[in-house]
DRENKEZA-891885 format. One record per residue (C-alpha): residue number from 1; residue in three letters; y, z, x. Coordinates in Angstrom, 1 decimal. Each point is the difference from the previous one (the first is absolute). Example, Ala and Ser with C-alpha at 12.3 -4.5 7.8 and 13.67 -1.06 7.14 Angstrom:
2
   resi   resn    north       up     east
      1    ALA     -4.5      7.8     12.3
      2    SER      3.4     -0.7      1.4
***
This chain:
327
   resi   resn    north       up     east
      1    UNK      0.0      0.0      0.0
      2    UNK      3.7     -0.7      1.2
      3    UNK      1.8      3.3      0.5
      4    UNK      3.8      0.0     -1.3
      5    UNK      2.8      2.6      0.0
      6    UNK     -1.3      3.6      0.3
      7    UNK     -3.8     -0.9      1.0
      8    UNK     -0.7     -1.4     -4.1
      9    UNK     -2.7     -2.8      0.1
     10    UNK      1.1     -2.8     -1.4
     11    UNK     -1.7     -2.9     -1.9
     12    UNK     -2.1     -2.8      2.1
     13    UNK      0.9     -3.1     -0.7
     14    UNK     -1.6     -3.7      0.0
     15    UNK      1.6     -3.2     -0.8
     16    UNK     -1.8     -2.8     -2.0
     17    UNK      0.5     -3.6      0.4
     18    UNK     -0.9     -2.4     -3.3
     19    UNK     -2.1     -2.9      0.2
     20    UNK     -0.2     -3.4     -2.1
     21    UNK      0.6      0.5     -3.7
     22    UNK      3.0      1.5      0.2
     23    UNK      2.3     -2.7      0.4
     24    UNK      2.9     -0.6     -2.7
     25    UNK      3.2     -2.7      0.7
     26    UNK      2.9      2.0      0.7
     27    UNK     -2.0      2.3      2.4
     28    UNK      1.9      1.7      2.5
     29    UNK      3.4     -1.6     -0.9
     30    UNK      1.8      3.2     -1.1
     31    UNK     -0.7      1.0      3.4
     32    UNK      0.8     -2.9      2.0
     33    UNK      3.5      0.5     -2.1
     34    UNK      0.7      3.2      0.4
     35    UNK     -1.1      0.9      3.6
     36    UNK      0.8     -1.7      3.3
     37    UNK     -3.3      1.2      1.5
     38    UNK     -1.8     -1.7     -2.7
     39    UNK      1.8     -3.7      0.5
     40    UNK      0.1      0.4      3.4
     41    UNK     -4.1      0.5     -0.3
     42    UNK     -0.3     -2.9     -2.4
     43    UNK      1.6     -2.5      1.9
     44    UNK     -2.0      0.6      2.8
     45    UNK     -3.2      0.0     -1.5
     46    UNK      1.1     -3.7     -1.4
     47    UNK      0.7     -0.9      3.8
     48    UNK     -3.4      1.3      0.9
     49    UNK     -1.8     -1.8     -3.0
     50    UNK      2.1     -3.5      0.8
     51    UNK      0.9      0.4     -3.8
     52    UNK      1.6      1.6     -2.9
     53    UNK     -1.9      2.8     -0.8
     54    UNK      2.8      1.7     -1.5
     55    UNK      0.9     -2.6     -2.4
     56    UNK     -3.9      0.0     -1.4
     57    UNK      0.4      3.8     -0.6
     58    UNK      3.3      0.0     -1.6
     59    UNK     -0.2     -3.3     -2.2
     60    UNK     -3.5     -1.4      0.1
     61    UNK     -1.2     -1.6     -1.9
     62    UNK     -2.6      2.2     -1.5
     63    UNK     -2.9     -2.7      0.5
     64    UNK      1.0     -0.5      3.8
     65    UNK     -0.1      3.8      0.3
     66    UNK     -3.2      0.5     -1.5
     67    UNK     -1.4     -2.5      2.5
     68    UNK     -2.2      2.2      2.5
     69    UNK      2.1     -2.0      3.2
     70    UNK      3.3      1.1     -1.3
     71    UNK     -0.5      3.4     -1.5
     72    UNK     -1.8      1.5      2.6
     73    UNK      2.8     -1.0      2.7
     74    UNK      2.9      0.9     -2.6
     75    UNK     -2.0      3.3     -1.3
     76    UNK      0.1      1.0      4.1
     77    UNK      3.5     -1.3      0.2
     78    UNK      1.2      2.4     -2.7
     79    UNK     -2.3      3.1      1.3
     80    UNK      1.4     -0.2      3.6
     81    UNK      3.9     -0.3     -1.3
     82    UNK     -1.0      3.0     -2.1
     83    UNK     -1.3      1.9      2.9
     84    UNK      2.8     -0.9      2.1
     85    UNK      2.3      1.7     -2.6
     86    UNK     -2.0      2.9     -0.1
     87    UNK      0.5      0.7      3.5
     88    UNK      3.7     -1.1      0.4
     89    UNK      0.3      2.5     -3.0
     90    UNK     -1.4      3.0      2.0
     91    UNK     -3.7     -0.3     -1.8
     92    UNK     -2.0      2.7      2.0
     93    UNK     -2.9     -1.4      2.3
     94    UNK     -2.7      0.3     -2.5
     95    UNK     -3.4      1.6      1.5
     96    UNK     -2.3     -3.0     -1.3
     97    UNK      0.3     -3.3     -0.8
     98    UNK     -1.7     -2.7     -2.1
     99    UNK     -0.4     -3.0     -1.5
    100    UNK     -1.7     -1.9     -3.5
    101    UNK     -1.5     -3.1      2.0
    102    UNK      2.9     -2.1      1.1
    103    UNK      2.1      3.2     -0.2
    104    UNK     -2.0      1.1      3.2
    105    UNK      2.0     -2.2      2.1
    106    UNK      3.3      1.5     -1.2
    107    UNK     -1.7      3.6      1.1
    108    UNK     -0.9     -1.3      3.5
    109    UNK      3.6     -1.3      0.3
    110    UNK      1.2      3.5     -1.3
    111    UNK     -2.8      1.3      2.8
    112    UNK      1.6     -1.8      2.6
    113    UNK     -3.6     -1.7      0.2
    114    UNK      1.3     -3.7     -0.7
    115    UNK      3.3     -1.8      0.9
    116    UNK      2.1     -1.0     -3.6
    117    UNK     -0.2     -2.8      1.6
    118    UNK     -3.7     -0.2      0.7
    119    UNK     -0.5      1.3     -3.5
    120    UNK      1.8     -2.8     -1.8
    121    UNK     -2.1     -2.3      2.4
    122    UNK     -3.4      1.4     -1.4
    123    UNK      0.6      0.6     -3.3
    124    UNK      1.0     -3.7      0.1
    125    UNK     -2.9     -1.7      1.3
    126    UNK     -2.6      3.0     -2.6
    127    UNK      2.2     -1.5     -2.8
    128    UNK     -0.9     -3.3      0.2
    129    UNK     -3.6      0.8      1.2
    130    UNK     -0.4      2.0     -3.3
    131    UNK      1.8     -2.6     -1.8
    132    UNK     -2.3     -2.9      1.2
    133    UNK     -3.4      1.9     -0.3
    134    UNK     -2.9     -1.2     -1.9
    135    UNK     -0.1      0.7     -3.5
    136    UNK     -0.5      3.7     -1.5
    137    UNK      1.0      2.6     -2.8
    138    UNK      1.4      3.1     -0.4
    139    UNK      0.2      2.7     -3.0
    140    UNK      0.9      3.1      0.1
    141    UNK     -2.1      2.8     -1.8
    142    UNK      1.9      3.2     -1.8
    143    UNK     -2.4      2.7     -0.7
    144    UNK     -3.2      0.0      1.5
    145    UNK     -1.3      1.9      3.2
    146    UNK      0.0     -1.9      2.7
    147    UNK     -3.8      0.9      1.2
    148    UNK     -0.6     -1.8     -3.6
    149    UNK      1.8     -2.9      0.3
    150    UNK     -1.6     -0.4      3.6
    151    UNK     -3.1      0.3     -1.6
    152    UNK      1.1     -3.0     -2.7
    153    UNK      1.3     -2.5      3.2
    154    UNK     -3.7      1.0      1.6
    155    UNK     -1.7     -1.2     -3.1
    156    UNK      1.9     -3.1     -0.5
    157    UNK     -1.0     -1.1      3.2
    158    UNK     -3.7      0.5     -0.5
    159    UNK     -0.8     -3.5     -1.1
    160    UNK      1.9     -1.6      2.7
    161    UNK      1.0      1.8      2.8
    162    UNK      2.6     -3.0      0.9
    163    UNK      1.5      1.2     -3.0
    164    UNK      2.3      3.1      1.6
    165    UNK      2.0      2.3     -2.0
    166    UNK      1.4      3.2      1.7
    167    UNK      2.3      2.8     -0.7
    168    UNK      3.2     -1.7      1.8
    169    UNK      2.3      3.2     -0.7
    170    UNK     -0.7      3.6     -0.8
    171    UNK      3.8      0.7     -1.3
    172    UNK     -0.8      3.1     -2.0
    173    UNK     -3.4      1.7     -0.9
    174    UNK      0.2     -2.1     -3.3
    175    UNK      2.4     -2.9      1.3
    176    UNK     -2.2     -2.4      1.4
    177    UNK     -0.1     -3.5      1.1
    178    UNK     -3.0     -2.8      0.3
    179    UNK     -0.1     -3.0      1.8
    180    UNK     -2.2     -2.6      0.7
    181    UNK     -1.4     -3.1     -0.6
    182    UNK      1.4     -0.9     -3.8
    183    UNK     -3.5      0.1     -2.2
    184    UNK     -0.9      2.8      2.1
    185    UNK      3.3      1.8     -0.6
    186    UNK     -0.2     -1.2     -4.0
    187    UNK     -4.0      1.8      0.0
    188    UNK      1.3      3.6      1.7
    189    UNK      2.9     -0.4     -2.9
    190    UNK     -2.4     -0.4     -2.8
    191    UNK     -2.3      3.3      1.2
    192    UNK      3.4      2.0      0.7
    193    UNK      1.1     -1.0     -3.6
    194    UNK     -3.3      1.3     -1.4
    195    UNK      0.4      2.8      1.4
    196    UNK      3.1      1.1     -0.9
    197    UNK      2.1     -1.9      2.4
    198    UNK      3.2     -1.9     -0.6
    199    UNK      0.3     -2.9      2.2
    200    UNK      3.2     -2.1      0.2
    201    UNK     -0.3     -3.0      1.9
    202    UNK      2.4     -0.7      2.5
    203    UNK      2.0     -3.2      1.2
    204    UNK     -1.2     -0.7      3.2
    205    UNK     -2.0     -2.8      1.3
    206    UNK     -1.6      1.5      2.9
    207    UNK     -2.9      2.8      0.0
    208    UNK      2.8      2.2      2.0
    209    UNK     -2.1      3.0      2.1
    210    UNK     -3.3     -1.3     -0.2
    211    UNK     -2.6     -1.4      2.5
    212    UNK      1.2     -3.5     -1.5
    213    UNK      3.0      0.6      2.2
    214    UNK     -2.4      0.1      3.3
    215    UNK      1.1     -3.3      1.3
    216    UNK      4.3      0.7     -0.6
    217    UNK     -0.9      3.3      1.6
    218    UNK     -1.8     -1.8      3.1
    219    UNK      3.1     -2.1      0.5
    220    UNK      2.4      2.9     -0.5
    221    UNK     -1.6      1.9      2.4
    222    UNK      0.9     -3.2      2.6
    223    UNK      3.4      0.2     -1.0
    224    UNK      0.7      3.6      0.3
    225    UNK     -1.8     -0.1      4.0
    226    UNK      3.3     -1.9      0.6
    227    UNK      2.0      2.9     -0.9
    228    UNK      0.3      3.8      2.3
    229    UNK     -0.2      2.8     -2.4
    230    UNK      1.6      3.2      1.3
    231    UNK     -1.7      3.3     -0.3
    232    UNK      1.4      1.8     -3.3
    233    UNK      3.0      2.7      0.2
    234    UNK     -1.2      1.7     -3.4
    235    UNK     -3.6     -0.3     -1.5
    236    UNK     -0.7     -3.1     -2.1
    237    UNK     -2.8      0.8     -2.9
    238    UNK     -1.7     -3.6      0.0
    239    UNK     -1.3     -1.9     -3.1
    240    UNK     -3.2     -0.8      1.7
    241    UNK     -1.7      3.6      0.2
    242    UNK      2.8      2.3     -1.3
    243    UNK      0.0      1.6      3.4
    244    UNK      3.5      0.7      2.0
    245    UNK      0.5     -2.1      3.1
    246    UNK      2.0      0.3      3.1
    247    UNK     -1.6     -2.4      2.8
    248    UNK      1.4     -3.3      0.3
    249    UNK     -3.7     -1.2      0.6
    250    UNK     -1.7      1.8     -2.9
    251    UNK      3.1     -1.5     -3.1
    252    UNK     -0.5     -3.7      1.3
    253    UNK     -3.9      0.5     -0.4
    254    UNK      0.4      1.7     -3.5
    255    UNK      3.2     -2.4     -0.8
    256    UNK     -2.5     -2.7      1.2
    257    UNK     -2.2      0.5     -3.0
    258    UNK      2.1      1.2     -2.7
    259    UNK      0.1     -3.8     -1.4
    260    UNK     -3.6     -0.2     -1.2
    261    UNK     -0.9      3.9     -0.5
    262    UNK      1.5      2.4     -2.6
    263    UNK      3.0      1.6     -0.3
    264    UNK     -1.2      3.6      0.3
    265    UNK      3.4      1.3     -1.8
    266    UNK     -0.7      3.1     -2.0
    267    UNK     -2.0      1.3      3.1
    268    UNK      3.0     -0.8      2.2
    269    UNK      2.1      2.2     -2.4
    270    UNK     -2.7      2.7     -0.4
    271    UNK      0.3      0.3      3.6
    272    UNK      3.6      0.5      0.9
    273    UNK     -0.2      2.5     -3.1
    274    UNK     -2.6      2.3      2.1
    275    UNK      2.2     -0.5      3.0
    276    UNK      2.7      1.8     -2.1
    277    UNK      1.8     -3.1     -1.2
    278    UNK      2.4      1.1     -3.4
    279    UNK      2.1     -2.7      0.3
    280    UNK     -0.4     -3.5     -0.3
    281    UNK      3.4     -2.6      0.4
    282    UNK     -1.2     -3.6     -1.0
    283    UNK      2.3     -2.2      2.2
    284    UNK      0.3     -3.5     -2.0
    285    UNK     -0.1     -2.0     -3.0
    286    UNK     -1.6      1.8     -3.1
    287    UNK     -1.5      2.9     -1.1
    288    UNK     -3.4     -1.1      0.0
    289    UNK     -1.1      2.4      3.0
    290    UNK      1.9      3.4     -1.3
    291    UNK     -2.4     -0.7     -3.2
    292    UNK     -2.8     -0.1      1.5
    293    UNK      0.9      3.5      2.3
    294    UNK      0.7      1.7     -3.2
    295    UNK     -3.6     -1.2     -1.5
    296    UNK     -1.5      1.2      3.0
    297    UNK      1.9      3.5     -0.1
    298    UNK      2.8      0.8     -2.8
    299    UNK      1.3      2.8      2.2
    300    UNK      1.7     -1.5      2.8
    301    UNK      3.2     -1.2      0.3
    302    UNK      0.4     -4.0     -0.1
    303    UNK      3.5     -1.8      0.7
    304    UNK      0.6     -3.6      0.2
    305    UNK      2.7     -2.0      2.6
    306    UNK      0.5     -3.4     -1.8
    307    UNK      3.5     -0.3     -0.6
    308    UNK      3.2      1.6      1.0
    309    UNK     -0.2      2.5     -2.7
    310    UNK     -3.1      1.1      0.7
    311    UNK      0.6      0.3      3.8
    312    UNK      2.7      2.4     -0.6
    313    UNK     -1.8      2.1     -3.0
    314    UNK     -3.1      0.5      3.2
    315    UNK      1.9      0.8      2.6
    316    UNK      1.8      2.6     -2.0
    317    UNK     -3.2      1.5     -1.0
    318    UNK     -1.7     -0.3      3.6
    319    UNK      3.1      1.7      1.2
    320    UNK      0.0      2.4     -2.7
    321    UNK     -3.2      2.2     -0.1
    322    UNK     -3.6     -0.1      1.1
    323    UNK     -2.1     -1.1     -3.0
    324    UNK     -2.2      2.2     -1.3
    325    UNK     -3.1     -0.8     -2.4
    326    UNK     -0.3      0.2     -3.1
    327    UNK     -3.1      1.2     -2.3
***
């Protein structure tokens, strides 16, 4: 625990970084607008990327966005302005960090781990690798267990093993995501719905987080050798075991792999909770990742840092007090 005035503990703190799906046009312009550190950090992102990131986040289109080579590089854009903010606002040094998928590469950045400019590199070339895989599905299941629902993508794969369906992420203990190849991914829906399940389909072409991303991975893996990785200055709680990572060696092995394995997120929050973890500051677009923390555990405290408003309204309360759970 931190120590503060008089010898009080004070809260431990992660930051989380969001991950495709949260893109919406108009992301990150109130804070391009309103801070210098936030323009100055878009327009060198668009340098980086040799094009206009910025205008993609702030006016779209909304089809172009949704594309997986544009929002991944715009969602990273957005998260790395954010976290620029954060620290030209005075945001403590937070005692973990983390990302959903993509958002791992804004937590190595954060980490000291990558370059922006190395970031905005990979997350390039992984974008259009995921965007030009072979063809897969994706649903999301609300509700079931995920030992059950592993045990309805095992049995959909009995008749043909070629068929793969996996548990792509474990977001909560009952907010789940399959992938796979699609009749596969359709057969694991139909035993989820029958037994309780609610599967929702999602809009992606690609069977994201699944061994049908072994060949992307492979060539990932090539492209990311080009790159040095620097040992980490805080933790970094990886998607691809939930465990917290320091050695330059050991995140490029796990960040290696992340691609075509699942995204172990609830265990990734379980575990900075039993490292004394009460507060979690998600640092980019969206809410979607202070949801899931509350799912996972009601009584910590969650802030977001998407907007100028938001950014002030954290701060305030970082600076304020240490949190302090509720029941």
């Amino acid at each position: 625990m931190r120590q503060g005035a008089f010898g009080q503990q004070m809260s431990k703190i992660a930051c989380l970084f969001p991950g495709q799906g949260s893109q919406s046009v108009g992301m990150g312009k109130d804070l391009y607008d309103s801070l210098d550190a936030a323009r100055q950090a878009f327009e060198e992102i668009d340098a980086m990327a040799g094009r206009s990131l910025s205008t993609l986040c702030f006016q779209g289109p909304d089809w172009q966005l949704k594309r997986t080579v544009n929002t991944q590089p715009t969602i990273l854009a957005v998260s790395l302005a954010a976290w620029r903010c954060f620290e030209s606002a005075g945001g403590p040094v937070p005692d973990f960090v983390a990302g959903h998928s993509l958002g791992e590469f804004t937590a190595l950045v954060a980490a000291g781990v990558l370059t922006p400019q190395a970031a905005v590199a990979l997350v390039g070339r992984r974008a259009q690798l995921m965007e030009d895989c072979p063809a897969g599905a994706m649903s999301a299941v609300i509700g079931l267990a995920p030992e059950v629902l592993e045990k309805c993508c095992a049995d959909a794969c009995l008749a043909d093993p070629s068929e793969v369906v996996v548990v792509a992420n474990f977001n909560t203990r009952e907010q789940l995501v399959i992938s796979g190849a699609p009749p596969a991914v359709a057969k694991a829906g139909e035993s989820a719905k029958a037994l309780g399940g609610k599967v929702i389909p999602l809009p992606v072409g690609g069977a994201f987080h699944s061994p049908l991303m072994a060949a992307a991975a492979a060539e990932f893996e090539r492209e990311l050798a080009k790159y040095p990785l620097a040992d980490a200055r805080l933790p970094v709680v990886q998607n691809f075991d939930a465990g917290a990572s320091r050695s330059a060696l050991e995140i490029k092995a796990k960040l290696a792999r992340q691609m075509a394995s699942s995204v172990r997120w609830c265990e990734s929050i379980e575990y900075m909770l039993g490292q004394g973890v009460d507060t979690f500051v998600e640092i980019g677009p969206g809410k979607a990742l202070a949801g899931m923390v509350k799912k996972i555990d009601r009584g910590v405290r969650v802030l977001n840092v998407f907007d100028y408003q938001t950014l002030v309204a954290a701060i305030r309360e970082l600076a304020a007090a240490p949190a302090t759970r509720s029941p």
